[in-house]
C-alpha positions in Angstrom: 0.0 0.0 0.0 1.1 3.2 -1.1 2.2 5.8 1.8 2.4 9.4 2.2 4.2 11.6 4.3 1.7 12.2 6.9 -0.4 8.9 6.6 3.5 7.2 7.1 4.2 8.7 10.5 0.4 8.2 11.7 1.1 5.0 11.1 4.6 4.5 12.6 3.2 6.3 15.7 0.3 3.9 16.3 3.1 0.7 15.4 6.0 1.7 17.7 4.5 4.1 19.9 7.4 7.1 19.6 5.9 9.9 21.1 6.8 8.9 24.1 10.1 10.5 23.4 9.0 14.0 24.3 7.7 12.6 27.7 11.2 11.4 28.7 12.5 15.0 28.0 9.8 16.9 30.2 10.0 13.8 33.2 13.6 15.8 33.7 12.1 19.2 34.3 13.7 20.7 30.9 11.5 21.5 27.5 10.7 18.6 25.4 11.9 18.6 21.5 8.6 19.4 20.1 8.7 22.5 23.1 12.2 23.4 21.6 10.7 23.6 18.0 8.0 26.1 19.1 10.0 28.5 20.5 12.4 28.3 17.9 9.5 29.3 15.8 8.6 31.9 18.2 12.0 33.3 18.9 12.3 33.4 15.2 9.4 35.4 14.5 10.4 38.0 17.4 14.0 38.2 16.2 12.9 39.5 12.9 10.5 42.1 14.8 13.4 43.2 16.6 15.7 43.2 13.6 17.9 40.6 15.0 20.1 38.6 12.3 19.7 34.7 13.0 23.1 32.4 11.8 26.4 32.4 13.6 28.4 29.3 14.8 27.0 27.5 17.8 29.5 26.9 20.4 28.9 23.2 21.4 30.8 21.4 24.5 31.7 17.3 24.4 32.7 15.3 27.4 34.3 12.9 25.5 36.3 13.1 22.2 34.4 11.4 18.6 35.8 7.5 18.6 34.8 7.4 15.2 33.7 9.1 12.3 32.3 5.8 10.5 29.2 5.3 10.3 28.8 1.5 10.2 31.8 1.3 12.9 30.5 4.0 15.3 29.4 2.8 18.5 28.9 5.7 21.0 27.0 8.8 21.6 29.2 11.6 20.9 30.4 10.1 17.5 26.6 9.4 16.2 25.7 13.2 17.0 28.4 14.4 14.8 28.2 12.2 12.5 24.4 12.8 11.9 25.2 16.4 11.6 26.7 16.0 8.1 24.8 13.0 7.2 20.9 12.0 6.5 19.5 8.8 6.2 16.4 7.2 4.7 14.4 9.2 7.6 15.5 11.6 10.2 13.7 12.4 13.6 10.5 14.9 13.7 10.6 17.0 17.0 8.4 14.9 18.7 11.0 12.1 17.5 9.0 10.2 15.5 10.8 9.3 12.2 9.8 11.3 9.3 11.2 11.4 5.3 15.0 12.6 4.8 16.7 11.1 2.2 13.7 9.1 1.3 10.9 11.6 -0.1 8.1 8.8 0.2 8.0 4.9 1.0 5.6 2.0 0.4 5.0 -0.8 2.8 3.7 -4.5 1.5 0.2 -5.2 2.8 2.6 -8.3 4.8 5.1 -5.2 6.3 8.2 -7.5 4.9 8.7 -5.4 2.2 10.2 -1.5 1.9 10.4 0.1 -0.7 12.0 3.7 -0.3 12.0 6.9 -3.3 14.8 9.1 -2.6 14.6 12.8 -3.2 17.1 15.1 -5.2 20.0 15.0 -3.1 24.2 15.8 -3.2 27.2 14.4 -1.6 29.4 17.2 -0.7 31.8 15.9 -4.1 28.7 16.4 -6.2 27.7 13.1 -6.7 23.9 12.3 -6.4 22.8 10.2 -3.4 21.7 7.1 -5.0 20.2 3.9 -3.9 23.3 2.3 -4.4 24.7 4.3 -1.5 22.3 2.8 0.8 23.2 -0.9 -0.4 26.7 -0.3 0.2 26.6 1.0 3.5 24.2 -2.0 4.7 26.5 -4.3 3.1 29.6 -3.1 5.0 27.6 -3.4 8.2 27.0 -7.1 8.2 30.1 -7.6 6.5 32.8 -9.7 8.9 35.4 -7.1 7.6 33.9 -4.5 9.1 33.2 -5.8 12.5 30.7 -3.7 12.9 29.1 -3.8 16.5 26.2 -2.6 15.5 25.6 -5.2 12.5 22.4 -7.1 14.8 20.7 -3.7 14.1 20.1 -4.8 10.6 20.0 -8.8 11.7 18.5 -9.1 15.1 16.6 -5.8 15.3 16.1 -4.8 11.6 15.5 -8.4 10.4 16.9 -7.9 7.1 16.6 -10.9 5.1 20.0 -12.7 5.1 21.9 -10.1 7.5 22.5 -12.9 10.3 23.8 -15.4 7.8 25.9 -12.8 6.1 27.5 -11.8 9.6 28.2 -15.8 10.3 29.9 -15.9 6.8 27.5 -18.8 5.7 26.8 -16.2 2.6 28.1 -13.2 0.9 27.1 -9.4 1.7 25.2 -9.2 -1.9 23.0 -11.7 -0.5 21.7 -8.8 1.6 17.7 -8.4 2.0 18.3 -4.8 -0.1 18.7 -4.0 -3.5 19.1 -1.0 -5.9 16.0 -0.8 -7.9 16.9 2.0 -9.9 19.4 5.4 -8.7 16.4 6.4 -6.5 14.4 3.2 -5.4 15.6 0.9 -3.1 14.2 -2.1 -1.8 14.4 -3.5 1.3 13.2 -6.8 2.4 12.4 -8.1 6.1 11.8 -11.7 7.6 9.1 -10.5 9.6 7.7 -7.2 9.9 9.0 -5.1 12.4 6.8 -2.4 13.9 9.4 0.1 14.8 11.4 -0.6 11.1 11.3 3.2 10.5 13.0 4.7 13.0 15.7 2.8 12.7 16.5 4.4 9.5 17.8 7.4 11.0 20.1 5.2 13.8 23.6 5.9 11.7 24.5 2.5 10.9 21.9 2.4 8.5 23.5 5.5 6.3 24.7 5.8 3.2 27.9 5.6 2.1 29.6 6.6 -1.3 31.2 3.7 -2.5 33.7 5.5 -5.0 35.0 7.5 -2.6 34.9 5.5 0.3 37.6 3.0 -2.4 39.7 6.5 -2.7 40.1 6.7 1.2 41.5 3.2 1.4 42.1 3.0 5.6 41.9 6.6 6.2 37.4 6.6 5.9 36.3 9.0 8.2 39.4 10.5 9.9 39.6 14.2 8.3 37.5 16.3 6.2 39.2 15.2 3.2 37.9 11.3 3.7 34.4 12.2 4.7 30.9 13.1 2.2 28.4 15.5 3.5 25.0 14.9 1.9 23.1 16.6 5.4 23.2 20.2 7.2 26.6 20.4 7.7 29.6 20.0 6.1 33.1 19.2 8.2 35.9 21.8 7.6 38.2 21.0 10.5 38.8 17.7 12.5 41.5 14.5 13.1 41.0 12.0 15.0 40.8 11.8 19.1 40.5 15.7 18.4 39.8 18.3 21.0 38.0 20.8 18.9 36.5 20.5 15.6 34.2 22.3 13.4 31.5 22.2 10.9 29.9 24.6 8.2 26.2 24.6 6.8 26.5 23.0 3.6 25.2 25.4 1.1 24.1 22.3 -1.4 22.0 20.4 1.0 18.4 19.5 0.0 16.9 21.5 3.0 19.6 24.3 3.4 16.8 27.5 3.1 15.9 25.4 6.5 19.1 25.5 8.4 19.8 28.9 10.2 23.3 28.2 11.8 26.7 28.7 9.4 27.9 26.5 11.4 28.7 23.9 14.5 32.2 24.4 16.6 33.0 21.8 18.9 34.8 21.5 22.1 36.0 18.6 23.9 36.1 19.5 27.6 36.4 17.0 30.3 36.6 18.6 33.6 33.2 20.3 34.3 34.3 23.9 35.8 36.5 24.9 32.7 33.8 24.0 30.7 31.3 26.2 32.7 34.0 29.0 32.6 33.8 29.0 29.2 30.4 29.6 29.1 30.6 32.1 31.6 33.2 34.0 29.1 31.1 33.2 25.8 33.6 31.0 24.2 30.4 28.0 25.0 27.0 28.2 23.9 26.1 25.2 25.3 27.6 23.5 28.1 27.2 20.3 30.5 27.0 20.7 34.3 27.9 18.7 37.2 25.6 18.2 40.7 27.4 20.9 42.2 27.4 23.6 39.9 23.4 22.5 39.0 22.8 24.1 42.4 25.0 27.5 42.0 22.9 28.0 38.8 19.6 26.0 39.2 17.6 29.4 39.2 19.2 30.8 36.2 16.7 31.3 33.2 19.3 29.9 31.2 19.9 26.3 32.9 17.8 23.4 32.0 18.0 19.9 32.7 16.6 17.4 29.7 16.7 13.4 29.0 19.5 12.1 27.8 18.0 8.5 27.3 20.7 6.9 28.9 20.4 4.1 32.0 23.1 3.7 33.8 24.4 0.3 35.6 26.7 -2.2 36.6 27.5 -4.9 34.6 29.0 -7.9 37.0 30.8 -10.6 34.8 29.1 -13.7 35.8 31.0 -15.9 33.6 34.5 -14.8 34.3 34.5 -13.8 38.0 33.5 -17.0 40.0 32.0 -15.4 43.2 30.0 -12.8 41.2 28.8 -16.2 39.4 26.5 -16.3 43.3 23.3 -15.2 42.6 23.1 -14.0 46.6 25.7 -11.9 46.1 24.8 -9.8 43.3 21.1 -9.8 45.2 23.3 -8.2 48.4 24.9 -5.7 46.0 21.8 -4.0 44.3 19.7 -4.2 47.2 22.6 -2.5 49.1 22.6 0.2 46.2 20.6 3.7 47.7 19.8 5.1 44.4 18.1 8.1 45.9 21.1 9.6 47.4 23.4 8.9 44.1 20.9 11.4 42.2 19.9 13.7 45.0 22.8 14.1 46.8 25.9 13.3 43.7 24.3 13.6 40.4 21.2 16.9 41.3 20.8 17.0 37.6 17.3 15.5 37.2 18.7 11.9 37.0 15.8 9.7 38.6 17.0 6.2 40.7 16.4 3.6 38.3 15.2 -0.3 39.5 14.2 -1.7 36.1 16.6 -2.9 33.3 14.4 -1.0 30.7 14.2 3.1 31.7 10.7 5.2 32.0 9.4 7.2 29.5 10.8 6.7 26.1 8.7 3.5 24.8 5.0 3.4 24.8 2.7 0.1 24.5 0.2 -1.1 22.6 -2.3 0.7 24.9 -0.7 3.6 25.3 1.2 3.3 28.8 5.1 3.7 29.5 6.6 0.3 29.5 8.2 1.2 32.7 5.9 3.6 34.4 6.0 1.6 37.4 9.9 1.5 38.9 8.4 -0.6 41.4 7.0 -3.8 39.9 10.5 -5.8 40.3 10.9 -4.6 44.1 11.0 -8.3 45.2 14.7 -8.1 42.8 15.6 -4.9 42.5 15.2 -2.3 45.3 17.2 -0.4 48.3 16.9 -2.8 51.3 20.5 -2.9 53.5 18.5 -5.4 55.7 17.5 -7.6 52.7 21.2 -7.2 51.6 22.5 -8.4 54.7 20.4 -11.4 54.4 21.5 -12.6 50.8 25.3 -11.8 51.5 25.6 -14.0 54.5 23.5 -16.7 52.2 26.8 -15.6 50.1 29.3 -16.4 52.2 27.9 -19.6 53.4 27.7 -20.7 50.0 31.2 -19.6 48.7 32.5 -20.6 52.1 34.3 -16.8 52.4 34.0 -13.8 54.7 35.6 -11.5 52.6 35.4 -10.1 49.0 37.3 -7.4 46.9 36.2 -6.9 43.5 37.3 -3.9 41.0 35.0 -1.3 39.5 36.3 0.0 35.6 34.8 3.5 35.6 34.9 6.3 32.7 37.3 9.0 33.4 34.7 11.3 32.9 33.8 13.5 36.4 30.3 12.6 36.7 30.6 8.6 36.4 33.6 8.8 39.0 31.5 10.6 41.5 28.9 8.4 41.1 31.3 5.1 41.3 32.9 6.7 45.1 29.2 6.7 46.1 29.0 3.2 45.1 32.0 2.3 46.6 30.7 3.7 50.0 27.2 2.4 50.1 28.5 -1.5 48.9 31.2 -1.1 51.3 29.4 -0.3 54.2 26.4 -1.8 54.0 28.6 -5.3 53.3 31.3 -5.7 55.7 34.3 -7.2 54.5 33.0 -6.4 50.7 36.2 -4.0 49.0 35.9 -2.7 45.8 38.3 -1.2 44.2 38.0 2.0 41.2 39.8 1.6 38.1 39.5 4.8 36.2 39.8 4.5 32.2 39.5 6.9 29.2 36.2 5.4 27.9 37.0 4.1 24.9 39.2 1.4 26.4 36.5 0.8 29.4 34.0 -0.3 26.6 37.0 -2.7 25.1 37.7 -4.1 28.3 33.9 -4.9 29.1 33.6 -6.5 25.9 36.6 -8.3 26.1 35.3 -9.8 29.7 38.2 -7.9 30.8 36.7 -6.6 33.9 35.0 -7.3 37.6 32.1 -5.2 37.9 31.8 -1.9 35.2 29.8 1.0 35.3 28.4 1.9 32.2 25.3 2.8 30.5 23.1 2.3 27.0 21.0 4.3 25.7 18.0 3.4 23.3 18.9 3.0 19.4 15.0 3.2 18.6 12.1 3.4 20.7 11.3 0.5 21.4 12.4 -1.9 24.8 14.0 -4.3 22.7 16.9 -1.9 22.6 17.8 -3.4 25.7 16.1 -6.6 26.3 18.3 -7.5 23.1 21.5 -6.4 24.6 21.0 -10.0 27.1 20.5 -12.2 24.5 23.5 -15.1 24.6 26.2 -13.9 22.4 25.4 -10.2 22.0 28.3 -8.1 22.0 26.9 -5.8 24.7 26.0 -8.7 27.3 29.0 -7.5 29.3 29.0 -10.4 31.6 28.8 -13.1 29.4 25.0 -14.1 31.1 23.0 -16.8 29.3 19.8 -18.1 29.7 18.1 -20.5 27.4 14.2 -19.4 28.9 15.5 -15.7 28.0 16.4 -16.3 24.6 13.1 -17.9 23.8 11.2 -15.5 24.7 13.0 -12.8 23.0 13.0 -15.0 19.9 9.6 -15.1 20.0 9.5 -11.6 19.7 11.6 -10.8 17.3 10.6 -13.8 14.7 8.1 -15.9 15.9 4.3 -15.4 16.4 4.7 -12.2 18.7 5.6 -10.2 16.5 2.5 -9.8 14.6 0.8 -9.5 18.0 1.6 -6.0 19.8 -0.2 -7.0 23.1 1.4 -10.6 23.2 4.8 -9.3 22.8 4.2 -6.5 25.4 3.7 -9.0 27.8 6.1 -11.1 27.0 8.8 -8.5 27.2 7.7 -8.2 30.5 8.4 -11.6 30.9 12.0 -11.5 29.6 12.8 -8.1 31.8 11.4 -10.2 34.8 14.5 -12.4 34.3 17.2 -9.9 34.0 16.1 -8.5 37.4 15.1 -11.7 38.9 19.0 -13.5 38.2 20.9 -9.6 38.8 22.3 -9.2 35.0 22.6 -6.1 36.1 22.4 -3.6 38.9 20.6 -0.3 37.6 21.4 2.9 39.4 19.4 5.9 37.3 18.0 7.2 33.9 20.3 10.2 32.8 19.4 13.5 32.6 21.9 16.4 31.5 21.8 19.3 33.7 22.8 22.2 30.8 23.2 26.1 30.4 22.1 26.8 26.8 22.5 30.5 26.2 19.0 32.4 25.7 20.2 33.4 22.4 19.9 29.8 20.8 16.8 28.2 20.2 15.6 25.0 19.4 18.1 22.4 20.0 16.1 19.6 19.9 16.8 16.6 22.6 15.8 13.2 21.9 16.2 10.1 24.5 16.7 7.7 21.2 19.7 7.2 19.1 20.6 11.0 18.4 20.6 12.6 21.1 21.2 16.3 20.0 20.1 17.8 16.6 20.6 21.1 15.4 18.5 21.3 12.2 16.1 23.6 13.7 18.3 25.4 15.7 19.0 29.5 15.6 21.5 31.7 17.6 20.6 35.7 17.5 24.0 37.5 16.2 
């Protein structure tokens, strides 16, 4: 059946259920996206009664420096926010962050939802080159390609269910065996296993991007590490960067399809890791834009121009189950997150918003079949997840019995980032003295070698955090299947993998309520065996200078977008 813009996202919304986006932002007392969009109209309309100019270069600060600038090898926040600033997929997020046409004018969808069929627009690479179909094949085939290694190559298998993807990534066939094909320079065709509800909005997570394979064969190793090796074909083109660089910068590209759109001339980036320089720089006007720590949130909590908004992220501890034998007791990880006081750690560390978190799925970002937040309720697991020191007590002496031990020391590999090290000491304290004869040690790491040594199994207990690809709550139910790249600890459960199977291929997955409830069922697990210990959904406490408006934050995938975005010069 034949789809139009707005009958396409009516649709989506009713499938997937992505409104729920804008809720996650307002839950953390800042404005939501579509809130951001309005008064970007709004400040726009009194900036030309005032005869104010609109354009300039926002002033952005990073914690963390871009890991990389490929999009089917990026794996982290920070490099996906850049990279979508000079790059559009098949769809791109609305303000309310459903997923609306980018690269792909219009779409069709097979009365059986296995079949896509996408019609690209007019657009340019930044070389001149038309965006083609072709683009789009390439790019999908270097994600499930075992050269690649992409991490993010079960998006198009497990999640995306692109016919032949998993096959392809086990090397039983080749990459032109891929579930997508090149109709003509501006049809592609996509083909699905199953239908997938929430297909659409995973067109705009970047491994799903095009890439130009002429001049990605020109680049050779160096793909995505300088301006010279990259194609725009979105809002911005980049002028200035190398790799693990501190600053960086981007210019509006004059050529893309949308530019009468796009107000900024440009994005200038800062990497700045400790939190007070970074609010000096504000201060002095070098920052538009800047993150804040819990105790500068309450120097500047009444200032019109701080705000706090979702970040989508939940943040836990992994435990490795397989590789560390005691943390293989099931009473001991129970005496660790019931001895876990999530309260303090975001009202008396974090102050930013951040709520305590005691489900492995967050609030407010995926909404059901009937309309509710999957997890609305933060207490429904209290029986395994909850702050008890008297339960804890109970299940570590159950422990020690059972491991015949009165003692434990364990080490925690933490970001070097300030507020995940704050957060970590608190940890430290609360296990530590709510435990006696419990150690644990903090191993501080520049993140990109934290998330190698998690995934390597190189590791006792790691904080870290995901945060949702797509809205949906298989974004993280997936991440505990056995085998997944992201299932830290190695944990495997054959009841667990059924019913997330079911889900994804079998009969649920033409039946929204049935797999609702089932996902239920499959989160019960994570919390009843302590995969995990969650600490708290992540808000960013941030000064944004009044003379910007309409950044638009989004708890899925891209979690910054500028499109809409104007500064007063």
């Amino acid at each position: 059946m034949r789809f139009d813009r707005r009958i396409s996202r009516r649709s989506f919304l009713a499938a997937a259920g992505v409104s729920a986006a804008a809720l996650a932002l307002t839950a953390c007392g800042g404005s939501s996206s579509s809130t951001a969009a309005a008064s970007t109209a709004a400040s726009g309309a009194s900036s030309a009664a005032a005869g104010t100019a609109a354009g300039g270069t926002l002033n952005v600060m990073l914690e963390t420096e871009v890991q990389s600038l490929d999009p089917q090898v990026a794996t982290d926040g920070t490099s996906f926010e850049v990279i979508a600033d000079y790059t559009d997929g098949l769809m791109q997020m609305d303000t309310d962050g459903s997923a609306v046409p980018a690269i792909a004018e219009t779409y069709d969808i097979s009365e059986d939802g296995k079949t896509y069929t996408f019609h690209l627009r007019d657009a340019k690479w930044s070389n001149g080159d038309a965006v083609t179909a072709a683009d789009f094949v390439f790019g999908w085939q270097r994600a499930v390609d075992p050269a690649t290694a992409s991490e993010y190559s079960y998006m198009l298998s497990d999640i995306g269910q692109v016919v032949n993807a998993a096959e392809i990534i086990a090397g039983e066939k080749p990459v032109t065996d891929l579930g997508v094909t090149a109709v003509d320079d501006k049809t592609l065709e996509v083909q699905l296993n199953v239908p997938v509800s929430y297909f659409l909005s995973l067109m705009y997570f970047p491994t799903f991007y095009p890439v130009n394979e002429a001049f990605y064969n020109t680049c050779a190793d160096t793909f995505g590490t300088s301006p010279d090796t990259v194609l725009s074909n979105g809002a911005f083109i980049l002028t200035d960067y190398q790799p693990a660089a501190t600053a960086f910068e981007l210019a509006k590209n004059p050529d893309y399809y949308d530019a009468d759109s796009i107000s900024l001339d440009g994005l200038a980036y800062q990497v700045i890791k400790d939190s007070q320089q970074a609010l000096m720089s504000y201060q002095t006007g070098a920052l538009d834009m800047t993150l804040l720590n819990g105790e500068q949130v309450d120097q500047v909590k009444d200032d019109p121009e701080f705000t706090s908004v979702g970040a989508g992220y939940l943040w836990y501890i992994s435990p490795n189950v397989d590789g560390v034998p005691d943390l293989a007791n099931l009473n001991l990880r129970k005496a660790m997150t019931f001895a876990l006081d999530r309260d303090a750690i975001t009202g008396d560390v974090l102050k930013d918003g951040s709520t305590p978190a005691y489900t492995a799925v967050p609030a407010q970002f995926a909404t059901g079949p009937d309309g509710s937040d999957f997890s609305a309720d933060q207490t429904k697991f209290a029986d395994s997840c909850a702050y008890d020191p008297d339960k804890a007590k109970e299940f570590y002496e159950a422990a020690k019995a059972e491991l015949g031990k009165d003692s434990f020391t364990f080490d925690l590999v933490v970001d070097a980032d300030d507020a995940p090290q704050k957060v970590a000491q608190v940890v430290k304290e609360q296990l530590e003295t709510t435990l006696e004869g419990l150690t644990v040690n903090l191993t501080v790491e520049p993140k990109k070698q934290r998330v190698q040594d998690l995934q390597d199994g190189n590791f006792q207990l790691g904080l870290t955090r995901w945060g949702p690809d797509y809205a949906d709550p298989m974004t993280y139910l997936g991440m505990w299947v056995t085998g997944n790249s992201n299932n830290y600890g190695l944990w495997s459960n054959a009841d667990y993998d059924a019913i997330i199977a079911e889900c994804t291929t079998g009969d649920l997955c033409t039946d929204p309520e049935g797999r609702w409830a089932a996902m239920y069922d499959a989160e019960a697990i994570v919390l009843d065996q302590v995969v995990i210990f969650p600490l708290y959904g992540q808000c960013n406490a941030e000064m944004i200078s009044s003379a910007v408006k309409g950044v638009e934050h989004h708890p899925c995938a891209l979690n910054r977008v500028y499109k809409r975005t104007t500064k007063s010069v």
